[in-house]
C-alpha positions as a LaTeX table, in Angstrom:
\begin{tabular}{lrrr}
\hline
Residue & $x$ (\AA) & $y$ (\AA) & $z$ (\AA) \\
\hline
Unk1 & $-25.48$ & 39.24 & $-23.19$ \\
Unk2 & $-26.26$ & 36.13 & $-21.29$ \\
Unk3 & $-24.08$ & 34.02 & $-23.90$ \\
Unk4 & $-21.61$ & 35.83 & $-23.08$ \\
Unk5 & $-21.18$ & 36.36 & $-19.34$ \\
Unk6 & $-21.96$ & 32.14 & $-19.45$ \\
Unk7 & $-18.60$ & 30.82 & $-19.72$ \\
Unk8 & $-17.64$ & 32.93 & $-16.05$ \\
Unk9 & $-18.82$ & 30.97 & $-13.89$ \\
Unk10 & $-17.85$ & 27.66 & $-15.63$ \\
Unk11 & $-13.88$ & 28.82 & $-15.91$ \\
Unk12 & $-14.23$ & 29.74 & $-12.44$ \\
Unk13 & $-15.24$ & 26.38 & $-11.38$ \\
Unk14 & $-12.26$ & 24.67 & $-13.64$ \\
Unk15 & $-9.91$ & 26.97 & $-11.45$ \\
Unk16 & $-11.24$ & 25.79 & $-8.58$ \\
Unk17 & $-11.23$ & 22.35 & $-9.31$ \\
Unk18 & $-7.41$ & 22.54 & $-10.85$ \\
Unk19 & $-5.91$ & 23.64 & $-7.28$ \\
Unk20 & $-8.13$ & 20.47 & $-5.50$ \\
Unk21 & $-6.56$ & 18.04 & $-7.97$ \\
Unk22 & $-2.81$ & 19.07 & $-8.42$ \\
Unk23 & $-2.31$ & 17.90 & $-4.25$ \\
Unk24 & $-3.71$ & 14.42 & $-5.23$ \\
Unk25 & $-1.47$ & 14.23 & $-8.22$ \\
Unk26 & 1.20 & 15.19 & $-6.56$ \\
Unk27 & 0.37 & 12.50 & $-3.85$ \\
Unk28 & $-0.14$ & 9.94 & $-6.47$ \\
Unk29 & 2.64 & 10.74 & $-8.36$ \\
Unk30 & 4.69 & 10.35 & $-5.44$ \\
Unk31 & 3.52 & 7.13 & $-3.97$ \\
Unk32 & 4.00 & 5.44 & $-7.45$ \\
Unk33 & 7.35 & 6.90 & $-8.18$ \\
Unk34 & 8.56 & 5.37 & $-4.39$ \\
Unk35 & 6.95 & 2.27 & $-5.14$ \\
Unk36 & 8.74 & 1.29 & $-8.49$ \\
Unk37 & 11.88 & 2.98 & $-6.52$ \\
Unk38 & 11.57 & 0.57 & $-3.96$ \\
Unk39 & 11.05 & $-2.59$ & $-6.33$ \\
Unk40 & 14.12 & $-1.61$ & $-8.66$ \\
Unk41 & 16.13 & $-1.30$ & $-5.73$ \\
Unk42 & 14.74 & $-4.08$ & $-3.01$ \\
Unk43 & 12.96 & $-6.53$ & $-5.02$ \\
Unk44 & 14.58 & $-6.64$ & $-8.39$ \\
Unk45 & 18.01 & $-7.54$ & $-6.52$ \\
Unk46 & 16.83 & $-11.17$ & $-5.71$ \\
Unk47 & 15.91 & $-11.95$ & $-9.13$ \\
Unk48 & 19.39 & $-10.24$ & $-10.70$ \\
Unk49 & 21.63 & $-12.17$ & $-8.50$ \\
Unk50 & 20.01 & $-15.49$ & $-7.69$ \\
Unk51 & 22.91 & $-17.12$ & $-5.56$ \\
Unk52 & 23.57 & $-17.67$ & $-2.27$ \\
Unk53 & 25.66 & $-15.02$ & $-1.10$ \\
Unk54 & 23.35 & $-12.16$ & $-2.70$ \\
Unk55 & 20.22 & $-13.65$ & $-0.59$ \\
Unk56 & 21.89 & $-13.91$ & 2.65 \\
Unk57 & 22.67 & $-10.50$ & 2.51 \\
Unk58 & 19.28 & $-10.01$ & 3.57 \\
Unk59 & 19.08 & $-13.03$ & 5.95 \\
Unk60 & 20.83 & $-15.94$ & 7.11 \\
Unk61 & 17.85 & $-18.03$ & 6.35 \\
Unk62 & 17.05 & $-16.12$ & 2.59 \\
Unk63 & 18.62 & $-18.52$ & 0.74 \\
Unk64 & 17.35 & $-21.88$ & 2.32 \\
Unk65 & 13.94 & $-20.30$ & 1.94 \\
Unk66 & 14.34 & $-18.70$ & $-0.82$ \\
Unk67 & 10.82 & $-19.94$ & $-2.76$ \\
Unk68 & 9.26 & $-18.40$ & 0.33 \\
Unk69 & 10.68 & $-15.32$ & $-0.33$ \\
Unk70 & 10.35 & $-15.27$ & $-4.00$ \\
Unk71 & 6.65 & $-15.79$ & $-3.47$ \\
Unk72 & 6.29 & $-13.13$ & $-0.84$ \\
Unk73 & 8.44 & $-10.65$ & $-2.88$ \\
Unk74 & 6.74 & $-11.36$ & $-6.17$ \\
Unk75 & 2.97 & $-11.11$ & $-4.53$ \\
Unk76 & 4.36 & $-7.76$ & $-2.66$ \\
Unk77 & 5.66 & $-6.02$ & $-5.94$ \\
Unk78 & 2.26 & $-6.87$ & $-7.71$ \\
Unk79 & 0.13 & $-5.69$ & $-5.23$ \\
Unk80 & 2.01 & $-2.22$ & $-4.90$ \\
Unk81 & 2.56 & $-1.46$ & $-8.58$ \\
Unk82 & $-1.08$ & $-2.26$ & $-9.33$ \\
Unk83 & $-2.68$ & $-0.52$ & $-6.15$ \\
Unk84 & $-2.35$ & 2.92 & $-7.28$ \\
Unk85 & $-4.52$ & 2.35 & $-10.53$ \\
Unk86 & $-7.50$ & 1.51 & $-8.36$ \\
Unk87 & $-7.69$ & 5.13 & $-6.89$ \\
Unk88 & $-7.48$ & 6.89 & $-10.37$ \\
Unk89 & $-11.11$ & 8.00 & $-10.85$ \\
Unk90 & $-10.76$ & 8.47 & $-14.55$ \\
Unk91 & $-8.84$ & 4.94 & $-15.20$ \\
Unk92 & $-11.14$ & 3.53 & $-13.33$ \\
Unk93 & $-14.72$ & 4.99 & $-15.28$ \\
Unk94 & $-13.23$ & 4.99 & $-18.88$ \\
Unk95 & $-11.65$ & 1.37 & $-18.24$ \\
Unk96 & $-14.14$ & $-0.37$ & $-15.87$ \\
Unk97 & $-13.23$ & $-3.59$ & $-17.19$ \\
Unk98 & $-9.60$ & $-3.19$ & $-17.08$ \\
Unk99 & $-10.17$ & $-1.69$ & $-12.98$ \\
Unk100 & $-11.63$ & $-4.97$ & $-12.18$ \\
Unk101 & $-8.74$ & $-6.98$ & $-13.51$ \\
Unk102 & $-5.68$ & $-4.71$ & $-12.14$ \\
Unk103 & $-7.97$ & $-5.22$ & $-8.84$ \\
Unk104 & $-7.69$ & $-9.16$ & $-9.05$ \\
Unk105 & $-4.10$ & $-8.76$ & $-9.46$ \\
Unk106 & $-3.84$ & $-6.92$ & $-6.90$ \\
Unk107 & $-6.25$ & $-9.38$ & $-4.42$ \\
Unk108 & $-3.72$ & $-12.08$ & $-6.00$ \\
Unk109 & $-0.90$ & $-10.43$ & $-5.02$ \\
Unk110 & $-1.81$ & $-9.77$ & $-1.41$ \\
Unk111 & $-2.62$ & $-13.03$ & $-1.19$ \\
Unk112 & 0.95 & $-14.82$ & $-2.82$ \\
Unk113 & 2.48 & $-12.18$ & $-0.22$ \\
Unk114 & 0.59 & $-13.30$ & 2.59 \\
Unk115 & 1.43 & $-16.64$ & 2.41 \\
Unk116 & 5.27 & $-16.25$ & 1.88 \\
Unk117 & 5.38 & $-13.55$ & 4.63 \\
Unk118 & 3.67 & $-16.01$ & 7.05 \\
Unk119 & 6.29 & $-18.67$ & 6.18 \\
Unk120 & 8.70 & $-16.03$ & 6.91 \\
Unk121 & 7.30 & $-15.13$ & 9.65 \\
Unk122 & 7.24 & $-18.49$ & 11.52 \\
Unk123 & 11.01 & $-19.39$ & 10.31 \\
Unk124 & 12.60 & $-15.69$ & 10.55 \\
Unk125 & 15.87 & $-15.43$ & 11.76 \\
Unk126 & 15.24 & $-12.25$ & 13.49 \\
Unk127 & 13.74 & $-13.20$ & 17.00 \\
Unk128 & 10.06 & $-14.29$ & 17.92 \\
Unk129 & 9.02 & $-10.36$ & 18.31 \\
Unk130 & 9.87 & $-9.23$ & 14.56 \\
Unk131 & 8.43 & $-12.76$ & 13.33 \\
Unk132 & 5.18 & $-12.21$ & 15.08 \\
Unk133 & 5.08 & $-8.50$ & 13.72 \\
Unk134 & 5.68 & $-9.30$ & 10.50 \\
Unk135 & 2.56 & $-12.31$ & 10.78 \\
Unk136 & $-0.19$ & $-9.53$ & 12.43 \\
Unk137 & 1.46 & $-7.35$ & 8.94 \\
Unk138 & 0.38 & $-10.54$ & 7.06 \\
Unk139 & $-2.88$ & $-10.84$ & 8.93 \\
Unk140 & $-3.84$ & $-7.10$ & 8.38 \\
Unk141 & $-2.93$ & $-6.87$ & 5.12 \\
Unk142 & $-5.13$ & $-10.15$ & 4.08 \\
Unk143 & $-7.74$ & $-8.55$ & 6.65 \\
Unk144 & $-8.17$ & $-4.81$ & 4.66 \\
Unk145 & $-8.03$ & $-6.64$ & 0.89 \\
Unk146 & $-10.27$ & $-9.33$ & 2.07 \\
Unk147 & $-12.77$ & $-6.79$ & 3.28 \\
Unk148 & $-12.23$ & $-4.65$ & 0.22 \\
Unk149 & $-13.38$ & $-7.50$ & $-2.16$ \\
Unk150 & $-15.88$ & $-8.42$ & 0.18 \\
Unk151 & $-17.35$ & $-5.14$ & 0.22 \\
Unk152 & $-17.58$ & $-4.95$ & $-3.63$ \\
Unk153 & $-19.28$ & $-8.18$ & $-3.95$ \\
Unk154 & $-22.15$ & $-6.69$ & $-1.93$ \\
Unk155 & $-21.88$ & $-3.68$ & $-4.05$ \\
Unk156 & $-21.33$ & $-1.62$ & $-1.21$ \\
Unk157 & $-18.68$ & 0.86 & $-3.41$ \\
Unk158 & $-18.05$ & 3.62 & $-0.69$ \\
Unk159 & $-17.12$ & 1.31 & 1.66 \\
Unk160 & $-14.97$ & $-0.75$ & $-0.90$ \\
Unk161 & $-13.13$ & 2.28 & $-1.48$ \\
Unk162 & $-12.58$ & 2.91 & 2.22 \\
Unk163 & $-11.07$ & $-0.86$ & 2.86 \\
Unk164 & $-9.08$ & $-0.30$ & $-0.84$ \\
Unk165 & $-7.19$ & 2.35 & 0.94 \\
Unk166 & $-6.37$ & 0.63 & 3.76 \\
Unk167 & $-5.42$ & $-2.42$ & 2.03 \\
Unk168 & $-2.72$ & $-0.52$ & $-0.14$ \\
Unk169 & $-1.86$ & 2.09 & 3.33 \\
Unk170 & $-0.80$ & $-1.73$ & 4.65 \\
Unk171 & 0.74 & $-2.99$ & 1.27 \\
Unk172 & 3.08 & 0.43 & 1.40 \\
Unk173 & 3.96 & $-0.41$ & 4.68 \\
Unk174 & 6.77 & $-2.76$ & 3.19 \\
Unk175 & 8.64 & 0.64 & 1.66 \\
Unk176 & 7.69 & 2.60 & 4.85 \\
Unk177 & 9.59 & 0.23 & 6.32 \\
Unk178 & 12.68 & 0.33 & 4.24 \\
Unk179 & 12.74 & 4.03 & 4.58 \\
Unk180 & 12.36 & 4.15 & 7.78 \\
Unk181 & 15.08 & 1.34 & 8.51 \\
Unk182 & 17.71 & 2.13 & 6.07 \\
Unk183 & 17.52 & 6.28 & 5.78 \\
Unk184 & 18.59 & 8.65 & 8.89 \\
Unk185 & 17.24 & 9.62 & 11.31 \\
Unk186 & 15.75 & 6.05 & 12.57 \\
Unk187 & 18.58 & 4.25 & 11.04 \\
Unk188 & 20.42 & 5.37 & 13.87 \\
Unk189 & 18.44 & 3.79 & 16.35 \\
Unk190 & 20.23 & 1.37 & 18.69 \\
Unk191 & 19.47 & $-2.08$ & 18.94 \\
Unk192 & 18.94 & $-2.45$ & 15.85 \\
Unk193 & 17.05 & $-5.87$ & 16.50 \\
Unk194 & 14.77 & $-3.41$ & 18.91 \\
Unk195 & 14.54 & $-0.74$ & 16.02 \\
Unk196 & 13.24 & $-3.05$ & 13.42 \\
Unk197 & 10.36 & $-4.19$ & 15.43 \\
Unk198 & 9.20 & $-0.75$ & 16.21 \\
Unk199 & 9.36 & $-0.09$ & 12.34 \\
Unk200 & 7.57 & $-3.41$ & 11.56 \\
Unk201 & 5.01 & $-1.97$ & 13.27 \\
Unk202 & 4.89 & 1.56 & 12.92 \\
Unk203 & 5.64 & 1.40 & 9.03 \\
Unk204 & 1.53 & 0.05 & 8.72 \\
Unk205 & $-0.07$ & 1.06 & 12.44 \\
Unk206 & 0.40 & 4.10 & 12.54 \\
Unk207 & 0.14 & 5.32 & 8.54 \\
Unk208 & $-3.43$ & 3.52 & 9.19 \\
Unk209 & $-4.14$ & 4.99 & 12.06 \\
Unk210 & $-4.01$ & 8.54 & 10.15 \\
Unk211 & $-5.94$ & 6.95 & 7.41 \\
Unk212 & $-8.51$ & 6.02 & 9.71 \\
Unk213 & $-9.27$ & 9.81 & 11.19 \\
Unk214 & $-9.21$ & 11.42 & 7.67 \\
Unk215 & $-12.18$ & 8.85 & 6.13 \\
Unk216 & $-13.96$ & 9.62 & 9.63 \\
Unk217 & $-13.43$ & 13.21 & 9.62 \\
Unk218 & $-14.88$ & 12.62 & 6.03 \\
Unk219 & $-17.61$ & 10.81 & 6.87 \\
Unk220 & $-18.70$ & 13.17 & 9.87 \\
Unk221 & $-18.43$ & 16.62 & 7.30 \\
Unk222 & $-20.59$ & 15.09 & 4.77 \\
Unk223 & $-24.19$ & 16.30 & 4.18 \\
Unk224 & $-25.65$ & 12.92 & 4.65 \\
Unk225 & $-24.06$ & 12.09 & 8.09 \\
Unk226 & $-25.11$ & 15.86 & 9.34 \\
Unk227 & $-28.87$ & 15.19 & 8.20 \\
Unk228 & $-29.03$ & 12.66 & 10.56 \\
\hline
\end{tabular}
């Protein structure tokens, strides 16, 4: 009889576990479909149409800088198409070799898009306030992946994952942005020079803020932190 009644308690686990993983699938599922969105539709134009009048759509500035931008761009689009695969548990233990390389790209990436958003930054055609919110972007983005490889060369995996999700919560901020700018109801806002400050900020502060009290509310509800 014990063969029999085994198999209970084992299915009932696999239900429970089912309803815990469809939320982050959904999540995941969602943050990669608006990320390749957002590079067919932002990024991919600049490659397409490679003239002048197509860049300084963007900018004024776009085209005279224009290997700037490519390199911030092309950094950018690596970093946020390869983020996602470093969260997928199963990629990441059936493929550890192929993890650590999609995570180089993506330290490579934040770094190309560092340095061309910094260039930006300093020559923007925007104002001093966006150009110095889009530089503490650049500094905060090379900050979290810069910790995040840090953190694995000590080993120290937990907290690698930690500053791995804060490095890509600051990569997304570039399509947070763009959503926030171009789709109602902030796209309303007036100034607009005014609005898109506020955004350059809010698209990374605040998603990181949020990020910050869920992986301390974490931390705080797990056995080992209530032991002590």
């Amino acid at each position: 009889m014990s063969t029999l009644t085994s198999p209970g308690p084992l299915i009932s686990a696999r239900k429970k576990k089912i309803p815990q993983l469809t939320p982050k699938i959904l999540a995941s599922a969602a943050v990669v479909i608006a990320a390749a969105a957002f590079v067919l539709k932002y990024v991919f134009r600049y490659y397409l149409n490679y003239n002048e009048a197509a860049f300084t759509q963007g900018a004024p500035n776009y085209w005279l800088m224009r290997g700037w931008l490519l390199v911030h761009i092309s950094g950018g689009m690596v970093a946020l198409l390869t983020g996602p695969w470093q969260f997928w548990t199963g990629f990441r233990v059936r493929y550890a070799r192929l993890h650590r390389w999609t995570g180089r790209l993506f330290l490579c990436g934040v770094a190309f898009g560092c340095v061309g958003a910094i260039r930006m930054a300093i020559a923007t055609a925007f104002g001093w306030a966006f150009g110095f919110s889009l530089f503490m972007l650049a500094v905060a983005w090379a900050t979290t992946a810069g910790m995040a490889y840090y953190a694995i060369l000590k080993r120290q995996v937990a907290i690698h994952k930690e500053w791995m999700a804060r490095a890509y919560v600051v990569t997304f901020a570039f399509v947070t942005f763009r959503v926030l700018n171009n789709y109602y109801p902030a796209n309303h806002l007036q100034p607009a020079g005014d609005r898109a400050v506020t955004l350059a900020w809010a698209s990374w502060v605040v998603p990181l803020l949020a990020l910050e009290v869920i992986l301390q509310l974490r931390r705080m509800r797990s056995p080992a932190s209530s032991a002590r």
